[in-house]
C-alpha positions as semicolon CSV with decimal commas, in nm:
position;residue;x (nm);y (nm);z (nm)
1;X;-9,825;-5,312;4,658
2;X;-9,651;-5,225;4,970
3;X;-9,704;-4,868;5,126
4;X;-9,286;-4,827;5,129
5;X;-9,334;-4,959;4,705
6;X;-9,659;-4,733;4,688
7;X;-9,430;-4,439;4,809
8;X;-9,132;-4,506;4,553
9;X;-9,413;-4,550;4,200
10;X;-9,531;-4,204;4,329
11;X;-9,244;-4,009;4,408
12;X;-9,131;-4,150;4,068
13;X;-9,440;-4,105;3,853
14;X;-9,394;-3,734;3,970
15;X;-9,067;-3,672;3,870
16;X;-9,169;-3,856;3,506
17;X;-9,440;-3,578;3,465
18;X;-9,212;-3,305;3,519
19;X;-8,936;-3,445;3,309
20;X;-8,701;-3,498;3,544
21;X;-8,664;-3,857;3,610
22;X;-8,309;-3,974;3,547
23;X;-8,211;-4,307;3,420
24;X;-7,905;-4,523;3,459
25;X;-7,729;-4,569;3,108
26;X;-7,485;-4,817;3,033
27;X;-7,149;-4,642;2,883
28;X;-6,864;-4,786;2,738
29;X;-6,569;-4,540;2,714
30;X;-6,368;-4,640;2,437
31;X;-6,126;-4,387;2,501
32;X;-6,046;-4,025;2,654
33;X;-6,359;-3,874;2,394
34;X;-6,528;-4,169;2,238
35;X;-6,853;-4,361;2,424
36;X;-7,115;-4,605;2,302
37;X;-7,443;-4,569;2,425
38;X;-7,723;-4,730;2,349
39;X;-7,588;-4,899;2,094
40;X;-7,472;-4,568;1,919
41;X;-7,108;-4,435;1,886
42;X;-7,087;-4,069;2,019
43;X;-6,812;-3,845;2,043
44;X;-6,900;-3,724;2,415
45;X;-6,896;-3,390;2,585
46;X;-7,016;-3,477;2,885
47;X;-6,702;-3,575;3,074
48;X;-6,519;-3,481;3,360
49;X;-6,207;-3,610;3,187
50;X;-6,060;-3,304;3,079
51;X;-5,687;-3,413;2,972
52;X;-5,805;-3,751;2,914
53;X;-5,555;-3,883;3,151
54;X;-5,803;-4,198;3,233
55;X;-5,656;-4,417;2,923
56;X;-5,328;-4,248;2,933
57;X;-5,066;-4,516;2,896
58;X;-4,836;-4,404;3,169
59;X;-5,149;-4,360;3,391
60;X;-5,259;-4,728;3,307
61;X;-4,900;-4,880;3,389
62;X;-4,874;-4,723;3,704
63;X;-5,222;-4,829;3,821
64;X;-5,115;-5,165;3,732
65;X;-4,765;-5,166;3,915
66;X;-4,974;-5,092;4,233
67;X;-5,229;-5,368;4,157
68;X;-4,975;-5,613;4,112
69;X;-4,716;-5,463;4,385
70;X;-5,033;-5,363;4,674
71;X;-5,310;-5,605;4,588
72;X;-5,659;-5,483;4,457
73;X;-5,753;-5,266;4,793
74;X;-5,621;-5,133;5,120
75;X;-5,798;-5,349;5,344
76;X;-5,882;-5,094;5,623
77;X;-5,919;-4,715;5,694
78;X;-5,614;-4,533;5,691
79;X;-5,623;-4,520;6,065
80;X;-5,577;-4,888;6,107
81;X;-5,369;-5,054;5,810
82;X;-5,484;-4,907;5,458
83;X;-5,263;-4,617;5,457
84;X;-5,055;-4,768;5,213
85;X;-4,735;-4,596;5,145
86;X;-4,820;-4,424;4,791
87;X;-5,088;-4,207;4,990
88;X;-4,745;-4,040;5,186
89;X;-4,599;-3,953;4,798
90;X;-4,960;-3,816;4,665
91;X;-5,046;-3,581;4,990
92;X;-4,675;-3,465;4,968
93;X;-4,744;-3,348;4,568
94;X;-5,098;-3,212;4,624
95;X;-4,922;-2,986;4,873
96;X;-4,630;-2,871;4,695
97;X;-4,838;-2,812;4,399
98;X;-5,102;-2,597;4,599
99;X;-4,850;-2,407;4,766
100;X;-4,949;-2,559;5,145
101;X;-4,765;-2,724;5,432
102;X;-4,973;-3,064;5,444
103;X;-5,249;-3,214;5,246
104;X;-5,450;-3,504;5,346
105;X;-5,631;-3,744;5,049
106;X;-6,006;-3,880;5,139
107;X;-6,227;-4,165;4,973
108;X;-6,420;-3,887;4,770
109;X;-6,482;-3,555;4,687
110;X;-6,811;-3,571;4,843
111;X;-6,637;-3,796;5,118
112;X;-6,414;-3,480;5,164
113;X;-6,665;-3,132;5,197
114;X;-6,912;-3,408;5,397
115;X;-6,625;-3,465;5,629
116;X;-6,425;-3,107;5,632
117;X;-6,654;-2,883;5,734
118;X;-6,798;-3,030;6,045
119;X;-6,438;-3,051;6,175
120;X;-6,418;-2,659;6,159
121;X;-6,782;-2,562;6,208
122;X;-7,002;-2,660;6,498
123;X;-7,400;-2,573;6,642
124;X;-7,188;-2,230;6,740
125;X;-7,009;-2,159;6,430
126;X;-7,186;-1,981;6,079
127;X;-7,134;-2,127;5,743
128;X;-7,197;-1,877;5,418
129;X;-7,169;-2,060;5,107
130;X;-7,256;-1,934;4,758
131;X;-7,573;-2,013;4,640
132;X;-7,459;-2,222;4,331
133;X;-7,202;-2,432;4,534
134;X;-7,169;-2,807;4,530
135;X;-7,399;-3,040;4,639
136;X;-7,168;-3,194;4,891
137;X;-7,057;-2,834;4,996
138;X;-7,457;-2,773;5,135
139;X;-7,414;-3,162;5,280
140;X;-7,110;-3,072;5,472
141;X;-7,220;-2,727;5,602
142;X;-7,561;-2,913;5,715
143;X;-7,396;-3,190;5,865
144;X;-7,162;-2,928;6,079
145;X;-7,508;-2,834;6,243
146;X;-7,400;-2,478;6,204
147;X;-7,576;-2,232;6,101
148;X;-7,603;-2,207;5,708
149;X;-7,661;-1,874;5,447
150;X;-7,625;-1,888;5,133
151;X;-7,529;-1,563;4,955
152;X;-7,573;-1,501;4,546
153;X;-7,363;-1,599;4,333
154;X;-7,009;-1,469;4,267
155;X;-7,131;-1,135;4,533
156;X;-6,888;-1,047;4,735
157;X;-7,100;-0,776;4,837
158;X;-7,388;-0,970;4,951
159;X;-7,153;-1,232;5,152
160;X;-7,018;-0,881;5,337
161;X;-7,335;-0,803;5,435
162;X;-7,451;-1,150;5,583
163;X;-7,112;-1,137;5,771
164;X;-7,139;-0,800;5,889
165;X;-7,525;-0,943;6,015
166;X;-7,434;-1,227;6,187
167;X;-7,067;-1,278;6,256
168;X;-7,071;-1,154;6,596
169;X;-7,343;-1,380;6,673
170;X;-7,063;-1,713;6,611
171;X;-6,740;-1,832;6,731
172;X;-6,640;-1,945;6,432
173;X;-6,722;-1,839;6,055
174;X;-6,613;-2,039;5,716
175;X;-6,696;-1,892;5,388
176;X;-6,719;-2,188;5,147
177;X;-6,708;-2,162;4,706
178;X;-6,660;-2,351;4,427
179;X;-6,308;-2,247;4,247
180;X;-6,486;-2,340;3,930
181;X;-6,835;-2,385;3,968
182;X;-6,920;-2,727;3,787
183;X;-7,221;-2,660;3,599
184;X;-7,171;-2,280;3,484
185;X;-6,774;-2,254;3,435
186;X;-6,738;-1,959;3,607
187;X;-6,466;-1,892;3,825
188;X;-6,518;-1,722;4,220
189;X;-6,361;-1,407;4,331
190;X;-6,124;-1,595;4,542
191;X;-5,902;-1,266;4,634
192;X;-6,208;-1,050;4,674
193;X;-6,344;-1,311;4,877
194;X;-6,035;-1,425;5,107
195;X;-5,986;-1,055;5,134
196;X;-6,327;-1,054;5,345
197;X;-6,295;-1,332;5,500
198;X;-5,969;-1,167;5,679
199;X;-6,159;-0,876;5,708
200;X;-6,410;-1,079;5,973
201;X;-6,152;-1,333;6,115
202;X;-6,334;-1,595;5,875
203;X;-6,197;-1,927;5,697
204;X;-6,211;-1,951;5,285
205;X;-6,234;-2,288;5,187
206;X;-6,227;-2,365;4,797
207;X;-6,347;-2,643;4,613
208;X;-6,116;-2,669;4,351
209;X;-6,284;-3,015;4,177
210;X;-6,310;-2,919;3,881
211;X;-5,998;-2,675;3,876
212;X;-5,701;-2,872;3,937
213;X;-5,510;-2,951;3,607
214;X;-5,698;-2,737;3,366
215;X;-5,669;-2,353;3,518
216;X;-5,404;-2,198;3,650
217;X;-5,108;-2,371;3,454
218;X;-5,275;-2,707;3,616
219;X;-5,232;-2,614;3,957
220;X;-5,588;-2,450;3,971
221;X;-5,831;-2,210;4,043
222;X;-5,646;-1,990;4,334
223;X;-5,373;-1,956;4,075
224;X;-5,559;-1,792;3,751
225;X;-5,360;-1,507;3,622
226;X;-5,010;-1,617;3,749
227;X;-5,099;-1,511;4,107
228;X;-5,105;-1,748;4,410
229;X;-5,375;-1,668;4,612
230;X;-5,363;-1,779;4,997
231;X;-5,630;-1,992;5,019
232;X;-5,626;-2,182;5,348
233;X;-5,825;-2,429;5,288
234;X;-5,830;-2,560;4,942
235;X;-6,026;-2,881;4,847
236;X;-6,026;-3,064;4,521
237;X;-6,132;-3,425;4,386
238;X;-5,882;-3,659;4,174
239;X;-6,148;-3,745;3,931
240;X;-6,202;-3,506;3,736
241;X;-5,899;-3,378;3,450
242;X;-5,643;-3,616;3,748
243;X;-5,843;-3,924;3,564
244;X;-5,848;-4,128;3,917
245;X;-6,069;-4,126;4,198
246;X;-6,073;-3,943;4,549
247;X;-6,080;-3,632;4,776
248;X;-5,818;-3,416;4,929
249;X;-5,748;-3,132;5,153
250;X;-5,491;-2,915;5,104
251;X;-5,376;-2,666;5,365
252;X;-5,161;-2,621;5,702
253;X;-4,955;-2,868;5,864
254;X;-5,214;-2,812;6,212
255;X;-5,542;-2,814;6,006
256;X;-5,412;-3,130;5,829
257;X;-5,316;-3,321;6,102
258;X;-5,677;-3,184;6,301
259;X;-5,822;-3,366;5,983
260;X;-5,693;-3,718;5,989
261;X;-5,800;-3,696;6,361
262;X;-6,162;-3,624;6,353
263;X;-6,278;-3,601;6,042
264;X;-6,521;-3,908;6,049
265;X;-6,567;-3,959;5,629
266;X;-6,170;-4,052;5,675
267;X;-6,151;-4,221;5,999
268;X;-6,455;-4,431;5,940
269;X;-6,380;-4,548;5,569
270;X;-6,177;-4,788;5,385
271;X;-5,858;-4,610;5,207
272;X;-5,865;-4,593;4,849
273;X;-5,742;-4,866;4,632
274;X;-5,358;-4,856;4,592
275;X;-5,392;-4,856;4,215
276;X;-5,615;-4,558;4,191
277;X;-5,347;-4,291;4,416
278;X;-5,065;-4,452;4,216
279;X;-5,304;-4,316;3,859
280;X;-5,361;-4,009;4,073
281;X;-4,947;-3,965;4,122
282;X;-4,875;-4,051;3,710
283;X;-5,155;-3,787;3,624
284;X;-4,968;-3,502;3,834
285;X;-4,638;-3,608;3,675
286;X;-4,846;-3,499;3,329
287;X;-4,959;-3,209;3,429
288;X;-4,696;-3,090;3,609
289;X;-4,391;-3,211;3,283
290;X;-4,709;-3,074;3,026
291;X;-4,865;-2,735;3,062
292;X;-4,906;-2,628;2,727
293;X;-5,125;-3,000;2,684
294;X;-5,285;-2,891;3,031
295;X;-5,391;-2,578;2,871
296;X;-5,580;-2,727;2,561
297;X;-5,901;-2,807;2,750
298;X;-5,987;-2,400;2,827
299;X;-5,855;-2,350;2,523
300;X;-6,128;-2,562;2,321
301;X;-6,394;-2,491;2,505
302;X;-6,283;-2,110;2,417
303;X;-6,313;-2,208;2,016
304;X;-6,652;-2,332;2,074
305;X;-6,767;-2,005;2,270
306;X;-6,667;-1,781;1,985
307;X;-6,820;-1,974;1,748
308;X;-7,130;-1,951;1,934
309;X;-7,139;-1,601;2,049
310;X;-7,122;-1,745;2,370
311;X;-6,958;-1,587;2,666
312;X;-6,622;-1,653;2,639
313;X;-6,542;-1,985;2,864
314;X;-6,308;-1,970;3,142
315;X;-6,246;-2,287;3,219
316;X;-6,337;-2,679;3,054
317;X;-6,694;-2,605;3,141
318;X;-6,951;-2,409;2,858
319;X;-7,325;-2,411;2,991
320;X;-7,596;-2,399;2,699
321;X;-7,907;-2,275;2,943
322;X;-8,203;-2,366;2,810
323;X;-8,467;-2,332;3,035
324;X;-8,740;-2,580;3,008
325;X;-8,680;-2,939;3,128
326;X;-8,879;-3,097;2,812
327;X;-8,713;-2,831;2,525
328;X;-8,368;-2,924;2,712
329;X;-8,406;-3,356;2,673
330;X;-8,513;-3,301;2,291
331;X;-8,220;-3,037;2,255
332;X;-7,955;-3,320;2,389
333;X;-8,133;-3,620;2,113
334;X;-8,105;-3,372;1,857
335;X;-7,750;-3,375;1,880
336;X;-7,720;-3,730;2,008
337;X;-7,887;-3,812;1,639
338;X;-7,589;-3,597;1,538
339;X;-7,331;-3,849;1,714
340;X;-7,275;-3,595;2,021
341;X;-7,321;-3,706;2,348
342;X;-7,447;-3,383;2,546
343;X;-7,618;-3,479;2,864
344;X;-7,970;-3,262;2,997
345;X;-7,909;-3,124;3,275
346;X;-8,211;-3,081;3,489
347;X;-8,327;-2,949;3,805
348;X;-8,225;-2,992;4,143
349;X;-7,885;-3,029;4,013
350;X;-7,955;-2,637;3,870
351;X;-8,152;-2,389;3,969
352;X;-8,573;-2,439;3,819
353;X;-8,566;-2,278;3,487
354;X;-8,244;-2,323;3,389
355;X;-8,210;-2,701;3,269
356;X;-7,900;-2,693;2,993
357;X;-7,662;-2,881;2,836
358;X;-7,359;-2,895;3,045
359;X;-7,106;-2,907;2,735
360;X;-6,717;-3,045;2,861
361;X;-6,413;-2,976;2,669
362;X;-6,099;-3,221;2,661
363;X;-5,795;-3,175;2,539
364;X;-5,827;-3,421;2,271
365;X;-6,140;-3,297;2,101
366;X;-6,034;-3,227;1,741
367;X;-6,097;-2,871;1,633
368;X;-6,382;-3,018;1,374
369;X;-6,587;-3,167;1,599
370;X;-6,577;-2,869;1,809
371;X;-6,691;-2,690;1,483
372;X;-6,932;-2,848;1,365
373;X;-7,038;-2,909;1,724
374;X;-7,091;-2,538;1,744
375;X;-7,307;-2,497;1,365
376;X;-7,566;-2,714;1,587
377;X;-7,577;-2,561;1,864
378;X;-7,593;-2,190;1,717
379;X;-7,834;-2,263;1,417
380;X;-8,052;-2,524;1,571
381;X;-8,030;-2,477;1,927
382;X;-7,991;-2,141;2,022
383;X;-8,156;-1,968;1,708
């Protein structure tokens, strides 16, 4: 055995001990709720997926217009000749629906915070990000070679006092948050928060990935309530409740336009597939002519809450914490043997000691599923 193989068999003998080694598994997605896995049918809540809009058929017939109209990719970064001209009509809805001047789309919502951020923050500038933010949000920040602090969750207070501590000492200062953070549901103070931010001539900058289309009458987290908040810098993904693929920036005409110059995860990589932004464009035309179906998703995972005694959700996303890694895997094959597909969720994508099951709520889940999803979970799970 090779020292380089010696080093991988370790690193992943360690992980198997602990219970956290994760394995590939083969899914076929029958449809917006249905999977077979391992040779099992399961009704799944463990997608992204929210409105289901990846077999809708007007979704489907648009991504095939483009195949058959654009070809299979784009052939180039945007820069040079893959800025196909269905990115123009996507960037120009993104914007309208977020309320912005400009929006620009990237390969990726990881593409996009790993790209973004250096672009505003450099080895001068200060980046505070809550503690329970993305993955790609700490990439970005790191890659900005900034200086990073995280402050605790969802406290505003705490993120006043880091600023208050080391503002002065930077030329430039972004405050970075989840809109809805992906594996608890909750929603950040985004007014409290941009309300700071102005306070100490910072940036905001949302990542709305998991907020677009389901909160907000599907135009996301900075509009909860029926009240536009003035987020400058709002970032989202397309692959989530949009069905597609892809990252985006929304915000001023000048930021924008700063972006498609030097951010390097756009200028360095291919443009997305013409088929996927012409999905992306048929899923907005369904939220936007739809709100009462873009509702549903909060809506069911709100059914399930009450029938569990569980906070009440507010948005797609209901966490079951758990705790322990090993109690977590045999809590997701207990209801796997139940023909519910409810991934473990284990450290480091959460925080040691609480591994869960990340439940996901669609808006096509029927109400008895959701029921007699809940019976498990109460009586057997969380007894």
């Amino acid at each position: 055995m090779t020292s380089l193989d010696r080093y991988a068999k370790d690193k992943l003998d360690d992980l198997d001990r602990r219970h956290l080694l994760r394995r590939l598994s083969e899914t076929d997605r029958e449809d917006g709720i249905w999977v077979e896995r391992d040779g099992k049918r399961l009704l799944s809540f463990s997608c992204n997926d929210y409105l289901n809009l990846t077999q809708h058929p007007a979704v489907k017939r648009a991504a095939v217009a483009a195949l058959e109209r654009y070809g299979a990719g784009s052939g180039a970064s945007r820069l040079v000749t893959g800025n196909h001209p269905l990115y123009a009509e996507l960037e120009a809805r993104l914007a309208r629906i977020k309320h912005t001047e400009a929006a620009v789309v990237f390969g990726s919502g990881y593409l996009a915070n790993s790209g973004i951020i250096p672009v505003l923050i450099g080895g001068d500038g200060l980046v505070l990000l809550d503690e329970l933010s993305h993955a790609c949000i700490y990439a970005g920040a790191q890659l900005s070679r900034g200086r990073v602090i995280a402050f605790r969750h969802n406290d505003v207070d705490h993120a006043r006092e880091l600023l208050e501590a080391h503002r002065r000492q930077h030329n430039r200062a972004l405050i970075v948050t989840d809109g809805v953070f992906s594996m608890d549901g909750d929603l950040a103070p985004l007014v409290d928060l941009l309300a700071l931010a102005n306070e100490h001539d910072a940036w905001l900058m949302s990542d709305d990935a998991h907020g677009l289309g389901v909160v907000g009458g599907g135009r996301g987290s900075s509009f909860v309530g029926g009240k536009h908040v003035g987020v400058p810098l709002q970032m989202g993904t397309l692959s989530k409740a949009i069905g597609a693929y892809g990252g985006y920036l929304c915000a001023s005409g000048s930021v924008i336009e700063l972006m498609r110059n030097r951010a390097r995860t756009l200028i360095y990589s291919t443009g997305l597939p013409p088929a996927i932004v012409a999905a992306a464009i048929a899923a907005l035309d369904v939220i936007e002519s739809e709100p009462d179906y873009a509702a549903l998703p909060v809506q069911k995972a709100r059914r399930f809450t009450r029938l569990t005694n569980l906070p009440e959700a507010s948005s797609p996303i209901v966490p079951v914490v758990i705790g322990d890694e090993e109690e977590t895997l045999a809590a997701s094959e207990l209801l796997a043997a139940q023909g519910f597909l409810a991934a473990a969720i284990r450290p480091p994508t959460v925080p040691a000691g609480t591994a869960r099951l990340r439940l996901t709520f669609t808006a096509q889940h029927p109400d008895e599923a959701i029921d007699r999803l809940a019976a498990l979970v109460r009586d057997k799970i969380l007894q």
